[in-house]
C-alpha positions in Angstrom: 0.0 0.0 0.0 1.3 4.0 -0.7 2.2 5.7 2.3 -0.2 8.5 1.6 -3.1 6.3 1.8 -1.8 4.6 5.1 -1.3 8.1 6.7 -5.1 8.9 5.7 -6.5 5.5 6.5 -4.5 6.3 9.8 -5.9 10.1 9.9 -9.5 8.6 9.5 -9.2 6.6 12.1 -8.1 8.5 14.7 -11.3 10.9 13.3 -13.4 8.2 14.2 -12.0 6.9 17.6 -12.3 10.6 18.7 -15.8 10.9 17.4 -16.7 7.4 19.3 -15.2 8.5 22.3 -17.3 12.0 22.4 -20.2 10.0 21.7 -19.7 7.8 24.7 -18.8 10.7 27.0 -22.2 12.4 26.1 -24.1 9.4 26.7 -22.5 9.3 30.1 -22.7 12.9 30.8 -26.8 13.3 28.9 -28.0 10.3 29.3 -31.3 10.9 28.4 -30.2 13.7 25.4 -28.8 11.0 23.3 -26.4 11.4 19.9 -27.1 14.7 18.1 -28.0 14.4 14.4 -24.1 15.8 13.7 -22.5 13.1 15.4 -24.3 10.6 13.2 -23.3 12.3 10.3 -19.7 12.7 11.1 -19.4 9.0 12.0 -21.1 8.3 9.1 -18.9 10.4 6.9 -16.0 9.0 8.6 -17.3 5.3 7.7 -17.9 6.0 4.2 -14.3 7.5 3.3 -13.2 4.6 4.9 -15.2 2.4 2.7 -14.2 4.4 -0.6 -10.2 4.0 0.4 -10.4 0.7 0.8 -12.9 0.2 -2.7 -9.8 2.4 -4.2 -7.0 0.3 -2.8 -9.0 -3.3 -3.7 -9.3 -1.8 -7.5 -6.7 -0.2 -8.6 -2.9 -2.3 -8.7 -1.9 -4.8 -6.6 -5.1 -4.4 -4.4 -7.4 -6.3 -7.4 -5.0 -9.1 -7.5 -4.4 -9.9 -4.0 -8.6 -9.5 -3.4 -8.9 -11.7 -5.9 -6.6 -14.7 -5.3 -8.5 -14.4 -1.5 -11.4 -15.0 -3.2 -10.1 -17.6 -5.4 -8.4 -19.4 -1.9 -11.6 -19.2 0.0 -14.1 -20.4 -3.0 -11.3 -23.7 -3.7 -11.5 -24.3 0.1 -15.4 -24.2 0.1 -15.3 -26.1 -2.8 -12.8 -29.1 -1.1 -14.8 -29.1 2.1 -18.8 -30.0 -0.1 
């Protein structure tokens, strides 16, 4: 994998422990307030860039062929075990 894309995988996640961690402290703190609207969104941002790197890496160079010679390895061991 580029080191650019590890640093933002890495950037993302640190985006979304922080965002997890805020939610959990307002649950504590407003128990009966729960997740604002923004939070959701944010987290939900956060998931989907994830989602889009990791579409990007599995697509483009080495990421296509090592996705698919997984899925070859776990079809041929489906396959031995029927």
């Amino acid at each position: 994998m580029h080191e650019p894309l590890i640093r933002l995988v890495a950037a993302v996640h640190l985006v979304v422990v922080d965002l997890v961690d805020r939610v959990e402290r307002s649950r504590r703190t407003h128990r009966e307030a729960g997740q604002a609207t923004t939070e959701y969104a944010l987290v939900l941002l956060a998931a989907a860039l994830v989602g889009l790197l990791v579409v990007g890496w599995a697509t483009a160079g080495g990421g296509a062929g090592k996705v698919g010679r997984l899925f070859d390895r776990v079809i041929d061991a489906v396959g031995d075990k029927l």
